[in-house]
C-alpha angles and dihedrals in degrees: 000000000000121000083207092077089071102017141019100195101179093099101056115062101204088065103032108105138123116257139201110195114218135198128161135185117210151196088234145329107278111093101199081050111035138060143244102248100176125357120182111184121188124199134219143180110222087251075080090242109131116251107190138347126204130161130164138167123239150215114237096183089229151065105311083212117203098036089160074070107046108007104232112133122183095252089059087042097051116084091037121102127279113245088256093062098052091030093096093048085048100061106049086063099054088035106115095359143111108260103215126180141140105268086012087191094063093050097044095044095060092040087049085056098043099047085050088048090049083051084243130129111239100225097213119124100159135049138186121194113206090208081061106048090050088042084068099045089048101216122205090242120131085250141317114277118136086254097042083050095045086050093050087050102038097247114157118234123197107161117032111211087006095139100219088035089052092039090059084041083060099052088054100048092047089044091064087036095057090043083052097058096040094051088051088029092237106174116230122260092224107183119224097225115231115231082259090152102093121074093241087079088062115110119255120252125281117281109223101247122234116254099197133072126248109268097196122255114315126268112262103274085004133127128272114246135212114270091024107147107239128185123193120211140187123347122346131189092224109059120259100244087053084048097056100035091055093055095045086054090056089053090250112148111242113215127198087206152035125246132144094275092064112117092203147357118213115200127150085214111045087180112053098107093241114156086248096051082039093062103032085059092046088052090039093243110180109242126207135176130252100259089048095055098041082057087058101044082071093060109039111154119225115273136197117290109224090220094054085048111083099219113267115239107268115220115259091248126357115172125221109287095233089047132085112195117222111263085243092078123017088089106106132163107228098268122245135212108244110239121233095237104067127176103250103258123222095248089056084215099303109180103226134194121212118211131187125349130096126314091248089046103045081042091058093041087060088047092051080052099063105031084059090051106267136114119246105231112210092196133032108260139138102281093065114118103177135010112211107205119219119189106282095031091101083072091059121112091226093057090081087058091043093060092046101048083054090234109172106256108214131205115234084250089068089075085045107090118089112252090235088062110096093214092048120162110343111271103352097127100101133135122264112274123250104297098004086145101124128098110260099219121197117212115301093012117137137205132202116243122215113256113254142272081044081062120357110156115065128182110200098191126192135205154185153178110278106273124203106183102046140017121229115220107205107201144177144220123197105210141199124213093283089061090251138113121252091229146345091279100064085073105097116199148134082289107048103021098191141042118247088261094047079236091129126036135189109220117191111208102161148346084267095039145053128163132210112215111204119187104200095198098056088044100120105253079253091074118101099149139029106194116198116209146175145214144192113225104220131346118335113088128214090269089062085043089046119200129012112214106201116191128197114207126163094225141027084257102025125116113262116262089196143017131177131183115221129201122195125206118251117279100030120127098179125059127193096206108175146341132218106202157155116266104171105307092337135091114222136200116208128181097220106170098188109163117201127193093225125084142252091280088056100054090034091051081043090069099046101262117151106240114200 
C-alpha cells in the first residue's frame, strides 16, 4: 500500500518526515507485565511510497493470554523467535524515523520494555498517534477505533488484531488523516519520546492499601487505632522495611509524608530539623520514639473498614488545603447535574471557533457558546461549524483555512441576542453536526457517571492550542477523604506516569494533549476523589495559553460523554481542571476550571505530597 496515492508530503515541511507504521499484538494490556506476541512494522519516505515491510511471531515465553483476541495459541507461538533474536531487525527499522501507531503510547510502552529486557535501546525519539491526530480533525466517524476510522475512509479491513493486516489498516488510515490535516493545516501532535527504555521506569510495586479510615490523631497516653496515618523519620534500630511491615500488618496507614491529617510522627531525634520532624511540630502532630511506638503496635485498637462505611457525601469543590484561588475565579454557582431532557437551544450544538480579541472578550464569547447550545473549539478541525472574528483574528494562521474551507465567519454581534428572542442571532438554528453526541458541561457542571462494572475505565483528556514558548503538564491526585493522598505515589505526573495501583495513568498524545485513564474498579477503597490539574512549566501563565477544551469518554477510542471548555483568568499557572469523585453511592465528574497563582510545588505540597 503506498501513502502517495492520497498525499505526497515532501513539499511541505510540517508533514515531511520519515515514518515507521506499528502495530503489536500482545498477552495483556500491562506493558511492565505482559509480552509482544506478534509485532509487523511498514516503512515509508515522506514522498508516501513505502520503503520496507517486516512482521514475525514470536515466542513470549508465557501464557498469550486472551486467544479468543488475537489467536495465537502457544502451540502456534512456539517455535517463533523470542523478541531478543528479531530486536535488532526491528530497529533499524524504527532508527531515525517517525514511530506511528493507533494508541502510540501502548505500542511504544511494550516495545520500550522489551527492548530494555533484550538489553537493547529502543531508537525512537518521535512519535505520532493516529487517535490523536484524528482526535484533532475531528472526523464524522462513530468513533475512532481502528475499524470505525477505516469505515469513515473506505480502508478495507480482513483480519482484525492481525498484526501485519492492522499495520496496512493503519497506513491507510494514516494516508486520509494526514491529507486531513493538511488540508485544515492541523499541526501534528509529535510526541518527544522519555528515556522510558530502561526498567527503572517501570512503576514500583504496588503499596497495600490501607482498609481502614483514618480515626483522627491518638488521645495523649492513648492506643493507636487502625487507619491512623503514621510517618517514620531519620535512623531506627529496627530496619525500615520491618517497621513498616509491622504497622501494615496492624492495619496502621504508612505515610511517606506529614500533613495535618497525620496521626503521628516516629523519629528517634525530634529534633533534627528534617522536612518530616519540621512539619509534624508546625501541625502540631504528636511525636513519639521508636521504642514507644513498637509498645503500642501491640495494642492497636480495631478501626473502621472502608467497605462497611457508605461514602460520605464529598463536597461539590473543595481546593487544595495549602492553596487560595484568585478572586477571579472562586466564585462558583453549586454545580448541577445537567438533565437528560434539555430545551433545544438556538446553536444546535454548533461546534465555534473564536479567533482574535482580548482574553476577557474571546472568554465570554465561549461561554455565549455554551450556554446557546453549542460547543467552544479551541483548534480548526472538521468538526467546526462556524468561526466568530474578534478585532486582531484576521492575523491568525488558521484564517487562510478557514477561507478556503468556506467556514461561515461571524461578527461578535452574532453571539449578542438573548436565547429566549425568537429571532435570536441571524441564522444560528442547524442540526448537530456528525457525532455532536456529548454533554456540553458549563463550569462547574457535573454529570453522573454510570456505576461500574456497567463503565469502569474512564479517560478524562485535555487539550490546547500549539505553544511555542512554554509546555502544560496536566496531573492527578488520587485522594482520600481528607483530601490527601495516601502516598507519594498517588501523585501521577510526567515523572511517575501511573499510580501504584496502576488505578490512574498519565497518557501523553500529543504536545497539546494529554489524557488521564482512571479505572474505577482498581481505585483503593481509600479513594473518594481524582482531581485532574495543570500547570504551566516557566513563566507564561493560562491567559497567555488561552482555553482549555476537557473531554470524558468511557474508553482510549470512544466518543466523548462530556466536554467542557475552561477559561482561566488572567495570571494563573496552575489550573484544577476536573474531578472524578464520590457523591453517595455514585461517582461524579465535574469541569471545575479553578486557576491559582501559585505553581505546580504549592499545589503538590496542598495535597500532602513530599517535595524534595
Amino acid at each position: 500500500m503506498s501513502l502517495a496515492t492520497a498525499l505526497d508530503v515532501s513539499r511541505l515541511p510540517d508533514y515531511a518526515y520519515d515514518w515507521a507504521l506499528v502495530d503489536v499484538e500482545t498477552s495483556g494490556l500491562v506493558a511492565r507485565r505482559d509480552r509482544v506476541l506478534s509485532i509487523a512494522v511498514l516503512t515509508f519516505g515522506p514522498d508516501g511510497v513505502q520503503t520496507g515491510e517486516f512482521s514475525t511471531l514470536l515466542n513470549p515465553g508465557c501464557d498469550p493470554g486472551p486467544v479468543h483476541v488475537h489467536g495465537l495459541t502457544a502451540e502456534r507461538l512456539s517455535g517463533a523467535p523470542t523478541f531478543g533474536q528479531v530486536a535488532g531487525r526491528i530497529g533499524a527499522l524504527l532508527q531515525d524515523r517517525v514511530m506511528v501507531a493507533h494508541n502510540a503510547q501502548f505500542d511504544y510502552d511494550f516495545l520500550a520494555h522489551e527492548f530494555a529486557r533484550a538489553r537493547l535501546y529502543l531508537p525512537v525519539s518521535q512519535r505520532l498517534c493516529t487517535l490523536a491526530l484524528n482526535r484533532r480533525v475531528e472526523p464524522p466517524a462513530a468513533d475512532l477505533s481502528l475499524a470505525s476510522l477505516a469505515a469513515h475512509y473506505g480502508v478495507p479491513q480482513t483480519r482484525a488484531h492481525d498484526a501485519l493486516d492492522d499495520a496496512r489498516v493503519l497506513a491507510g488510515i494514516f494516508r486520509s488523516s494526514l491529507s486531513e490535516a493538511a488540508r485544515l493545516d492541523v499541526p501534528l501532535p509529535l510526541v518527544s519520546c522519555p528515556p522510558r527504555q530502561d526498567p527503572q521506569f517501570a512503576p514500583n510495586p504496588p503499596k497495600t492499601p490501607c482498609a481502614y479510615r483514618n480515626p483522627g490523631r491518638p488521645a495523649p497516653g492513648g492506643p493507636l487505632v487502625q487507619g491512623m496515618k503514621v510517618a517514620v523519620t531519620g535512623e531506627t534500630a529496627t530496619s525500615r522495611a520491618e517497621l513498616v511491615a509491622r504497622a501494615v500488618a496492624a492495619g496502621l496507614n504508612i505515610m511517606s509524608s506529614v500533613s495535618r491529617h497525620t496521626s503521628v510522627l516516629v523519629t528517634n531525634d525530634a529534633a533534627s530539623g528534617s522536612a518530616k520532624a519540621r512539619r509534624a511540630i508546625a501541625e502540631g502532630v504528636p511525636v513519639i520514639d521508636e521504642h514507644a511506638f513498637l509498645k503500642l503496635l501491640g495494642g492497636v485498637r480495631p478501626g473502621t473498614p472502608h467497605e462497611n462505611q457508605a461514602p460520605q457525601a464529598a463536597p461539590e469543590s473543595v481546593p487544595p488545603p495549602a492553596a487560595t484561588a484568585t478572586a477571579a475565579v472562586v466564585d462558583v454557582p453549586t454545580p448541577r447535574r445537567p438533565e437528560p431532557a434539555r430545551p433545544v437551544k438556538p446553536f444546535g450544538r454548533r461546534r465555534v471557533l473564536v479567533l482574535g480579541g482580548t482574553h476577557e472578550e474571546a472568554s465570554a464569547a465561549r461561554a455565549r457558546i455554551v450556554e446557546m447550545g453549542g460547543a467552544a473549539a479551541i483548534n480548526l478541525s472538521a468538526g467546526v461549524t462556524d468561526v466568530v472574528l474578534f478585532p486582531g483574528g484576521e492575523l491568525d494562521r488558521r484564517m487562510a483555512r478557514v477561507a478556503s474551507l468556506g467556514l461561515p465567519v461571524r461578527e461578535p454581534a452574532w453571539l449578542g441576542a438573548p436565547v429566549s428572542d425568537p429571532a435570536g442571532p441571524t441564522d444560528v438554528h442547524a442540526p448537530a453536526p456528525a457525532g455532536a453526541t456529548a454533554d456540553v458541561l458549563p463550569r462547574g457542571g457535573v454529570l453522573d457517571l454510570p456505576a461500574p462494572p456497567a463503565v469502569g475505565h474512564w479517560h478524562v483528556s485535555a487539550s490546547w492550542a500549539q505553544q511555542t514558548t512554554c509546555e502544560i503538564d496536566v496531573v492527578a491526585f488520587v485522594l482520600d477523604e481528607d483530601e490527601q493522598v495516601s502516598c507519594d505515589g498517588d501523585f501521577v505526573f510526567y515523572g511517575a506516569p501511573e499510580s501504584p495501583d496502576g488505578s490512574v495513568r498519565l497518557l501523553c498524545d500529543g504536545p497539546t494533549e494529554q489524557t488521564v485513564a482512571v479505572d474505577l474498579a482498581a481505585l483503593p477503597p481509600a479513594a473518594r476523589r481524582i482531581a485532574i490539574a495543570a500547570a504551566v512549566d516557566g513563566a507564561a501563565t493560562f491567559g497567555d495559553i488561552g482555553a482549555v477544551q476537557l473531554a470524558l469518554a468511557p474508553g482510549v477510542d470512544a466518543p466523548a460523554t462530556a466536554q467542557a471548555t475552561l477559561d482561566a483568568a488572567t495570571s494563573e499557572r496552575t489550573l484544577l481542571l476536573a474531578e472524578i469523585y464520590r457523591r453517595g453511592p455514585r461517582w461524579r465528574f465535574r469541569a471545575v476550571g479553578q486557576g491559582y497563582d501559585h505553581g505546580l510545588e504549592a499545589l503538590v505540597r496542598g495535597y500532602g505530597v513530599e517535595v524534595e
